[in-house]
Structures are given as structure tokens and as C-alpha cells.
C-alpha positions in Angstrom: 5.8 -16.1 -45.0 9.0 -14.2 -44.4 12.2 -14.2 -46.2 13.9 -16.8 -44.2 10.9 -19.3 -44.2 10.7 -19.0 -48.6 14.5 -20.1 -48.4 14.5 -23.2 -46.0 11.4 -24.3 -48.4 14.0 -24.1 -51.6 16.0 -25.4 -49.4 14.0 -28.7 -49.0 12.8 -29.0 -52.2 16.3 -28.8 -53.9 17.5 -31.6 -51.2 14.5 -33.3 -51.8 14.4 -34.1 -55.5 18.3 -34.6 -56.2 18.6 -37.5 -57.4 20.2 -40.5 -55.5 23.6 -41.5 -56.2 23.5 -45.0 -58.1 27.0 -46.3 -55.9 26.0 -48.3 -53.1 25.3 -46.4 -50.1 23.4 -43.6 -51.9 20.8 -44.0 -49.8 22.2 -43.4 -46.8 23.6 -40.1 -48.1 20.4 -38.9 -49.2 19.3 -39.6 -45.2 22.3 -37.7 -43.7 21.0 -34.6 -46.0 17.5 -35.0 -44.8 18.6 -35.4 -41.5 21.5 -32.4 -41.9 18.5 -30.4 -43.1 16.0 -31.1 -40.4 18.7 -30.0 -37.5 19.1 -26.7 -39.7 15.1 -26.0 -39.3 14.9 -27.1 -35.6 17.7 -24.5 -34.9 16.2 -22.0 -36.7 13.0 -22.6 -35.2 14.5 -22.2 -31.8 15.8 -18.9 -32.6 12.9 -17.5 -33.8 11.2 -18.9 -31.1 13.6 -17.5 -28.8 13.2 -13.8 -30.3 10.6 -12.2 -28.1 10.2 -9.7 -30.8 9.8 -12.1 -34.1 7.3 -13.7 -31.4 5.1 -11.1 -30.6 4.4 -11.1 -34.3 3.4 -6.9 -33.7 1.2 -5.5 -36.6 2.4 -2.2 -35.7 4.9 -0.3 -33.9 3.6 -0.1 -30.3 3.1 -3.1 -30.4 6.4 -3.9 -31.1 7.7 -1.6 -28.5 5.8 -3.4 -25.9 7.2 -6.7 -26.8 10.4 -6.6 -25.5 13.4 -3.8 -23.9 15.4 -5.0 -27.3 12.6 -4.7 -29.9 12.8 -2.4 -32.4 10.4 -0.8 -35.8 11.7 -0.2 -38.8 10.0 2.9 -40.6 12.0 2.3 -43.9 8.9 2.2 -46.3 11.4 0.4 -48.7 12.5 -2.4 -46.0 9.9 -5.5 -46.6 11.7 -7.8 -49.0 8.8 -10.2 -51.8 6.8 -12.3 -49.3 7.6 -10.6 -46.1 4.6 -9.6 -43.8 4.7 -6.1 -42.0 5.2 -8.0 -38.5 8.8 -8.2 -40.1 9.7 -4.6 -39.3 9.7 -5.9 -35.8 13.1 -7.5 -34.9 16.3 -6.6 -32.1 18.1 -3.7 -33.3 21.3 -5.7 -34.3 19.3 -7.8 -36.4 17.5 -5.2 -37.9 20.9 -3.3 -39.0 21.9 -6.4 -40.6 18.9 -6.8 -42.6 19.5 -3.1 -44.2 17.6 -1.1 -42.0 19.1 2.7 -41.4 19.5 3.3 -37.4 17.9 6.4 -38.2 15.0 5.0 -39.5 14.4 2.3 -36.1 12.0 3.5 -33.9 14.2 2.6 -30.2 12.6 4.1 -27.2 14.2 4.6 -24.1 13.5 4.8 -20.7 15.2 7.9 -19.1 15.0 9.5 -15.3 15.1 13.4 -14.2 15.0 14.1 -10.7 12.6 17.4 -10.3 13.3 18.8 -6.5 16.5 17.4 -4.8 16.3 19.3 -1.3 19.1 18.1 0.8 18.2 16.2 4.1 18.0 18.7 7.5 20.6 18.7 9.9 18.7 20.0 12.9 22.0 21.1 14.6 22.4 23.8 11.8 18.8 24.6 11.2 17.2 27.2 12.5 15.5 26.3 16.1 11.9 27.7 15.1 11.9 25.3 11.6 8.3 24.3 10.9 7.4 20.9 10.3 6.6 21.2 6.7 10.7 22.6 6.0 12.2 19.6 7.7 13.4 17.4 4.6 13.9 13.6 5.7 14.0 12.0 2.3 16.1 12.7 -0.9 14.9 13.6 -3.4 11.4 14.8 -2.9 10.5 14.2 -6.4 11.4 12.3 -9.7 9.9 11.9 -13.1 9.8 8.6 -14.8 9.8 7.6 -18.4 9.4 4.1 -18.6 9.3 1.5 -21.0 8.4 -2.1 -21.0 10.8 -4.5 -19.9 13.7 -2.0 -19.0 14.3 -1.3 -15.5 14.9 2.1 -14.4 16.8 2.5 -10.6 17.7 5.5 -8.6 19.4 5.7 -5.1 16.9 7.3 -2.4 18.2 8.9 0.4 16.7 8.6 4.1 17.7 10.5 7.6 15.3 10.6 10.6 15.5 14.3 11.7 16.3 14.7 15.1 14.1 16.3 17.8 11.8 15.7 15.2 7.5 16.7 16.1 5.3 13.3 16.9 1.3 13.6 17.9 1.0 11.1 20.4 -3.4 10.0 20.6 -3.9 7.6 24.0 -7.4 6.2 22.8 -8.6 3.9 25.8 -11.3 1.2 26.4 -12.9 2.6 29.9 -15.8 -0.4 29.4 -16.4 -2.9 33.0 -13.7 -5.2 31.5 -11.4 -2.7 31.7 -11.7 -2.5 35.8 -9.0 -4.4 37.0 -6.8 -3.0 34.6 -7.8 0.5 34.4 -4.9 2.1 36.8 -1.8 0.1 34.5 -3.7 1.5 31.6 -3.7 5.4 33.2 -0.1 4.7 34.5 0.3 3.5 31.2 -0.4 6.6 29.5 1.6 8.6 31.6 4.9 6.8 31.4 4.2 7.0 27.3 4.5 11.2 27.8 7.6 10.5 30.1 9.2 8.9 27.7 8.2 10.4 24.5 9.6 13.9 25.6 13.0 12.3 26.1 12.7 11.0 22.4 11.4 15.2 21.2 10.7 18.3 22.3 8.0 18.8 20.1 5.7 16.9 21.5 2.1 16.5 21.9 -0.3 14.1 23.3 -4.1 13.7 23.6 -7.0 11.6 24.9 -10.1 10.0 24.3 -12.2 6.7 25.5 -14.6 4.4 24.2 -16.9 2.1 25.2 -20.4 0.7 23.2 -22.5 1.6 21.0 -25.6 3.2 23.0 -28.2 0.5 21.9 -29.7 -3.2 22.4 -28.0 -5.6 23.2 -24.6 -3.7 23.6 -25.4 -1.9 26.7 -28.8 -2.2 28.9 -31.4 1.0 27.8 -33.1 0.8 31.3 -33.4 4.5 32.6 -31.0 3.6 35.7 -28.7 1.6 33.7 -28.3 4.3 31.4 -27.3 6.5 34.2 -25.2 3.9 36.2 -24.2 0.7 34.2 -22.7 -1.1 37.4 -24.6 -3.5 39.7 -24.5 -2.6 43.1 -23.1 0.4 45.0 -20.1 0.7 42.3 -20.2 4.0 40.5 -19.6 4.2 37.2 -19.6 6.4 34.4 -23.0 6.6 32.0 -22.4 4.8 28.5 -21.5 6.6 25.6 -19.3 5.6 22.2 -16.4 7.6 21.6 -15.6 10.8 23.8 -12.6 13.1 22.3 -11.8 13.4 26.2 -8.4 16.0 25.5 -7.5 17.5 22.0 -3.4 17.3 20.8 -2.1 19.4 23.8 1.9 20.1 24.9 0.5 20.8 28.1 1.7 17.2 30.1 0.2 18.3 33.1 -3.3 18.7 31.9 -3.4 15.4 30.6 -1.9 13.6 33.4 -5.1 15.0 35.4 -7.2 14.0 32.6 -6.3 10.6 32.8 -6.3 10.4 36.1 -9.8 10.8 37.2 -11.5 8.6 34.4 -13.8 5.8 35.5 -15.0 2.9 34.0 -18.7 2.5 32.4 -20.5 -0.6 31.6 -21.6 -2.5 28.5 -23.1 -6.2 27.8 -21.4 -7.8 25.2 -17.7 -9.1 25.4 -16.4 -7.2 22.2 -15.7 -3.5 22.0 -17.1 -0.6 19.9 -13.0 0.5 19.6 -13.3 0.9 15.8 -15.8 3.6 15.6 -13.9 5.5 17.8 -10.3 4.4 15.7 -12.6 5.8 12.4 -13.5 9.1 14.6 -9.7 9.7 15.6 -8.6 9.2 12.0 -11.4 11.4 10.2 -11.4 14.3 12.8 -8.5 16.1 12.2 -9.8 19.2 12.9 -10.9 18.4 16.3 -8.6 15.5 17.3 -5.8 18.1 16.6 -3.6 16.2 13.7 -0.5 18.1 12.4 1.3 17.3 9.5 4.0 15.0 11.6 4.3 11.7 12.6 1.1 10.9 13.9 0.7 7.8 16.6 -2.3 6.4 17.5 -2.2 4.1 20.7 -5.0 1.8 21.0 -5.7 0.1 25.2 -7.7 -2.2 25.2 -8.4 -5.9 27.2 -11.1 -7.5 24.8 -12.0 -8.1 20.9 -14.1 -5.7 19.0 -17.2 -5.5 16.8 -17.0 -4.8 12.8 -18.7 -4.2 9.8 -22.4 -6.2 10.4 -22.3 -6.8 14.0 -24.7 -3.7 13.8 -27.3 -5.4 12.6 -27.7 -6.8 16.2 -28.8 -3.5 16.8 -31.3 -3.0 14.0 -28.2 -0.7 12.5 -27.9 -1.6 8.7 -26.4 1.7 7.3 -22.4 0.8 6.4 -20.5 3.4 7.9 -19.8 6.6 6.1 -16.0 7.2 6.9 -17.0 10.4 8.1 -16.8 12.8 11.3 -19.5 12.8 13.4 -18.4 14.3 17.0 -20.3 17.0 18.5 -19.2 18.7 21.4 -16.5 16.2 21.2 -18.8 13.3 21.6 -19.5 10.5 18.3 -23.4 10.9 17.9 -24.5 8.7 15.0 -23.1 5.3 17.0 -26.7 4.0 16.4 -26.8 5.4 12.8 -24.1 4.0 11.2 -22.7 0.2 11.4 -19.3 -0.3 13.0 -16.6 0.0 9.8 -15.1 -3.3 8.0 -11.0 -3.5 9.2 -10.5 -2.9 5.5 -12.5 0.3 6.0 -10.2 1.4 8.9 -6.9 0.6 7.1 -7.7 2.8 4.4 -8.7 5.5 6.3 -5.6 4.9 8.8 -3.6 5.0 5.8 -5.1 8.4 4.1 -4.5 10.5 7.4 -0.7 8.9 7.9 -1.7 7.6 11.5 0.5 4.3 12.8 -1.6 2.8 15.0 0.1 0.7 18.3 -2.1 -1.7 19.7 -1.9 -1.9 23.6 -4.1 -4.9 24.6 -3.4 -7.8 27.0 -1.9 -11.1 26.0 -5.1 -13.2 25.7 -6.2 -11.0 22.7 -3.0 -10.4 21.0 -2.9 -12.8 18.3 -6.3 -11.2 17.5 -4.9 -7.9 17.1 -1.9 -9.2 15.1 
């Protein structure tokens, strides 16, 4: 027991044994005492109840430190008084400079803040017109160090400015499956007018291509010899089936894609749901071939149905999770009946490691289940 519990004991003993008064109405003297007394240790209680440091009852000094922003340690080896136990050298500072304790001897952490690289933010009317992406500064500053300690917040003022005519990739990924026939000239219009427009926002712009469809097995698509070759009933002529195709690489050539897009027909595939997110886990692993620079990337994601994920493969016979890796050759996704279409927490993550915002272009039946 500390200090301060060994004298409210005395306290009560000497209260308690004093004799009573022999006037009439010693008894009710010796009550108000008792009852004087009792207030005292109810209010002392509730401070040391309401001393996060006292509370934490720390048997050494990290402990201590971690209690509370206010805690201090006392390193005095001569600061314990008879009967106090060595959680007692944890107290607020005030009340441990009271108590005796030299300031220089209270172990008092603080949290402090250095800012490492403060770069202004560019101005692109006085920058240099060749400035590569990696020296345009939008965010002040660039780096800070941190020392923190528990319960004390630490704040600094961050600085952001959108440089202008500042370099986006642009990726059109779109659905080309039979579902997609009635729409499938809004959706090439579609990704024309989003080059139009995206050049009026930057000159440094670039935009690529690709489509999806199914995977290439039972029961997403028909493996009949002729199906395989034309997927559409009657005298309609479309496309063979196929996954993912990376149809047109990141290109500033507008003209070339616009072509691209234009001649693309549809293909053919049983199910209702899409194979979109192996080709969303292509785009986002396949930097090398996709074309990714280190800008704002957009990903732009047509489509008129739902899609398949993580263990809809087994449909297929395909049990293997998929590997989060790239697997186009000759631009083409070839382990689509290898791997099992990835889990949306799977595609997040990977979205997220590359820096790719993805926009969803779909119709309005299926947007709440893109949402």
C-alpha cells in the first residue's frame, strides 16, 4: 500500500477509537466524523481512479509511458517513501514534482515531427515543357518522419495541387460476348468520344484496348468444332471465343485506335455472367505489355451483364485459385482453363498495388451490382 492509503487507515483508526463525548448528542458527532471521513475516501478514490497513470498500476517504465500522454517515471532511486510499491514512480508530471521528484530525473517522452523532402508543388506554366512524369510534384511534402507516442496526437498540414496538362493512361477493356450485340456500336462510339474528350482534359495522353469474353471451357461457351470457330446460330458471323485479348497496347496514336475499335465483332458464350475479371487481373498485372506508366492510370470497364468469381470455376473442373499473375502470350490470356476466376478481394488488391482507378461502364440493370 502506498503512502496515501497508510494515512487514510490512521486516519480511521484515530476517528474510530476517540472516545464519545458523554454530553448529549455525542453520538451524533461521532456519525458526522464517520460520515466526514467516508466523503474524504470516496473522493480520494475517485481521483485515483480518475489518474490514468496511478491506474495502469505500471511495474516499469514503458509501461508507464504507454499509459497515458501525461504519465511520467521517476528514476530517483531514492524516491519510494516506507510502504510504497514501485508502480508509485508512475504518476502526471505535476504530481510527481510535488512528491519530490527532480524534473531531471522523470523519464517524459515526447512525440516530435521532421519533414524529410519538402519539394514545392509544379506550376506547369513555369516548368519546363519536356518535364517527365516522375518530376511533377503534386503533393507537399513528399515525406515526413514521425515519432509518436501513445495518446499524443501529432498533426501536419499537407499540401495538394492537381498539375495541369497533367499524363493519364486511359485502358477501354470491353465485353464483345452475344449480349453485347445490341449494344456493341454505343459501346465503340463510346470509346471514341472517351479519347475526344480526354485530349481536351491533357495533352499527354494515351489510350489502349482489349476485350473479353469466357473462359474457353464447359459450360461457358460450347467446345463443338464449329462452335468454336463460329459461336452464333445461323448465318451471323462472329468472332471465335477466347478470354482476354490485349487488342492495342497504351498508344498516343488516336487514329489507330479509333480503327481498332471499329472493326471489332461480337463472339458468343453460354452462360449469362462474364469472364471480365480475369481480364481486369491481366490488365492490372501486365504492365509490361498493357503499357502502364507511372501516371494516373484509368481503367474503363463496358460491360451489359454480371460476372463470374472466385469458384465459379469449378463449373469447369477449374479448382486452381488464381495466381495474380501474367499470363498473356502474344497478347492473348492462356491459362483461362488453368486458373479459377479471382475473388473481388483478389482484384482490389491487385487494382490497388498497380494505382489503376477502375470506372465501370455497364447498363442500368446491373449497376447496383457493380456498385
Amino acid at each position: 500500500m502506498g503512502r496515501f492509503g497508510a494515512e487514510l487507515r490512521l486516519r480511521f483508526i484515530l476517528i474510530y477509537r476517540r472516545p464519545a463525548p458523554a454530553r448529549q448528542g455525542g453520538e451524533m458527532d461521532l456519525k458526522l466524523c464517520l460520515i466526514a471521513f467516508l466523503g474524504l475516501l470516496c473522493f480520494c478514490n475517485s481521483q485515483k481512479e480518475g489518474n490514468e497513470c496511478i491506474s495502469a498500476n505500471a511495474k516499469y517504465c514503458g509501461e508507464c509511458i504507454q499509459a497515458g500522454a501525461k504519465c511520467g517515471w521517476c528514476t530517483d532511486p531514492n524516491f519510494l517513501k516506507q510502504g510504497e510499491t514501485v508502480s508509485s514512480r508512475c504518476d502526471e508530471l505535476q504530481s510527481l514534482l510535488k512528491r519530490g521528484c527532480n524534473a531531471s530525473l522523470i523519464e517524459n517522452p515526447v512525440g516530435k515531427l521532421e519533414t524529410v523532402k519538402n519539394v514545392s508543388v509544379t506550376d506547369r506554366s513555369k516548368a519546363p515543357k519536356n518535364l517527365k512524369p516522375e518530376d511533377i510534384t503534386q503533393v507537399q511534402p513528399q515525406k515526413v518522419s514521425l515519432t509518436l507516442r501513445s495518446g499524443e496526437p501529432q498533426s501536419f498540414k499537407l499540401k495538394f495541387k492537381r498539375a495541369e496538362d497533367y499524363p493519364i493512361d486511359l485502358y477501354y477493356l470491353m465485353d464483345l460476348s452475344y449480349s453485347m450485340k445490341d449494344d456493341l456500336e454505343n459501346v465503340k462510339n463510346l470509346g471514341t468520344s472517351l479519347m475526344l474528350e480526354m485530349s481536351k482534359i491533357t495533352s499527354d495522353f494515351r489510350i489502349g484496348f482489349g476485350s473479353f469474353v469466357e473462359k474457353t471451357v464447359m459450360p461457358y461457351i460450347s467446345t463443338t468444332p464449329a462452335k468454336l470457330l463460329n459461336p452464333c446460330t445461323g448465318d451471323q458471323n462472329c468472332t471465335s471465343p477466347f478470354s482476354y485479348k490485349n487488342v492495342l497496347p497504351l498508344t498516343s496514336n488516336g487514329s489507330r485506335f479509333n480503327n481498332l475499335v471499329g472493326v471489332q465483332q461480337i463472339s458468343g458464350n453460354l452462360d449469362s455472367p462474364e469472364g471480365g475479371f480475369d481480364a481486369i487481373m491481366q490488365v492490372a498485372v501486365c504492365g509490361d505489355q498493357i503499357g502502364w506508366r507511372n501516371v494516373t492510370r484509368l481503367l474503363v470497364f463496358s460491360t451489359d451483364a454480371g460476372f463470374h468469381f472466385a469458384g465459379d470455376g469449378k463449373l469447369g473442373g477449374i479448382v486452381l485459385p488464381n495466381d495474380g499473375k501474367c499470363h498473356l502470350e502474344n497478347n492473348i490470356y492462356t491459362m483461362s482453363h488453368y486458373y479459377d476466376y479471382p475473388s473481388i478481394a483478389h482484384l482490389v488488391q491487385k487494382l490497388s498495388d498497380n494505382n489503376i482507378q477502375t470506372i465501370f461502364a455497364v447498363t442500368e440493370e446491373f449497376q447496383p451490382v457493380y456498385q
